[in-house]
N, C-alpha and C positions, 0 to 999 in steps of 0.2 A: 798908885794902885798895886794891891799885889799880884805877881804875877807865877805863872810853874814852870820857868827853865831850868828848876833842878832836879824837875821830877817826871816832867815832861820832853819827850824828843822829837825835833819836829815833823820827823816820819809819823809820828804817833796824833798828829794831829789828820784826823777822817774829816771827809765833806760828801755829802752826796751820798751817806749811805743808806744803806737799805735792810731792813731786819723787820721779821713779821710777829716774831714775839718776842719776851724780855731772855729768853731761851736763846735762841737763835741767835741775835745780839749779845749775848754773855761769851758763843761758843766763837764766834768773828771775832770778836773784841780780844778773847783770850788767845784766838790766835795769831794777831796783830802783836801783842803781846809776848808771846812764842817768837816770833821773827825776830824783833826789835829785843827784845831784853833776856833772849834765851829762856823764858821758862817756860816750865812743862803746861801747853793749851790745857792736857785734859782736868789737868790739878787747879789753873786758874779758873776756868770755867767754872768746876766744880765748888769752888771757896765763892766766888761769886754767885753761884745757885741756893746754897747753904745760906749766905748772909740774908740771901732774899727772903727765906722762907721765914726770918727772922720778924720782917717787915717790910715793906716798900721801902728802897730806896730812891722812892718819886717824890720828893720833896715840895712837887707843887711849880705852877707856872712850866708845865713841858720841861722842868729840869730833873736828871736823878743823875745822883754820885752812887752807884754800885762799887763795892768793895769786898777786898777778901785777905786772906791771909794765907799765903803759899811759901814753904820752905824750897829755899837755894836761892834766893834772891839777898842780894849783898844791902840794896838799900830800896824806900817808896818809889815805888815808879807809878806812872799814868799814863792813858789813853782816851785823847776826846773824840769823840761823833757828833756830829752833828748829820742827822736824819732825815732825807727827803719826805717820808711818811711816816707821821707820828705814831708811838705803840701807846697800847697802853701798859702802864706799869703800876697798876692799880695807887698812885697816888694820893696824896693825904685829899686833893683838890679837886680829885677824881678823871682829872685832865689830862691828854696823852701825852708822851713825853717828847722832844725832838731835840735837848742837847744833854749829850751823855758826858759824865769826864767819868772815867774808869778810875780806881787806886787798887794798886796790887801792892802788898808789905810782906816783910819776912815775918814770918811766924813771931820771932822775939822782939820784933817793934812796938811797944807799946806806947809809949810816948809819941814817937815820931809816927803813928800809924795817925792817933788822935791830932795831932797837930796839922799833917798833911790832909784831913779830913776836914778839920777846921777851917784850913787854909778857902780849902776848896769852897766848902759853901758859904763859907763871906762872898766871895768873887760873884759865886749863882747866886747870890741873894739879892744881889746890886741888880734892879729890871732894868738901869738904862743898860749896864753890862752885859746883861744878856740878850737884850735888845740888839747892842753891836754886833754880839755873834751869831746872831740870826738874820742879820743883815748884810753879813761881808760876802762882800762879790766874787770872795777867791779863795783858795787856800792858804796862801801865801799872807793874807789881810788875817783872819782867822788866827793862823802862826803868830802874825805881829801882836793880834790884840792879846792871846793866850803866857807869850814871851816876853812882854812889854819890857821887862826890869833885864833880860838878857842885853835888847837894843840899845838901850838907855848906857846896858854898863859900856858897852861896844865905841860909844859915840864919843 
């Protein structure tokens, strides 16, 4: 299975959060983001509010991949949530969302923007996979399912 230990850290993997709109969730997320991988909240936030206005990034089944493109970042990074209380994120399915993976890219990523997007929703398209992640008892379990090919190379 694929998994995101090249784009994900596993500080950046959330449990138990909490956000009352897809706003509010953008401006956490990007500041999770801000901590972990240095770049500027107000600029991720804002590439991620922008993309939105594009379309829902709610793909359906309680999943959305929000994305954006912010300059000073060296390579794709991400941020997953997984949400105590679902939002809505006006979804193709119309159904609230409750597992987020973030992708923040450098502005001149275009390739690598598309492929780590790709990446991403093969993984949320798999229901038992998402099923696991809506299911782990921990953070730590969450980490494993998310890093899987990191463990794998380890062992």
């Amino acid at each position: 299975m694929t998994d995101l230990h090249d784009l994900l850290s596993a500080d950046a993997v959330l449990e138990r959060e909490s956000a009352g709109t897809r706003k509010m969730l953008f401006q956490h997320l990007a500041a999770v983001a801000a901590k972990l991988y240095g770049v500027d909240a107000a600029a991720a936030a804002e590439a991620l509010g922008a993309r939105e206005k594009l379309g829902s990034t709610g793909f359906g089944r309680g999943v959305a991949t929000p994305h954006g493109r912010i300059s000073g970042l060296p390579r794709v990074v991400a941020v997953f949530a997984r949400l105590t209380n679902p939002i809505d994120f006006a979804a193709v399915d119309d159904l609230p969302v409750d597992i987020v993976v973030m992708l923040l890219s450098p502005t001149d990523a275009g390739a690598e923007h598309l492929k780590a997007l790709a990446r991403v929703s093969r993984m949320l398209r798999d229901a038992n996979f998402v099923d696991k992640l809506r299911g782990a008892g921990s953070r730590d379990a969450l980490v494993a399912l998310l890093m899987a090919g990191e463990a794998r190379d380890a062992a």
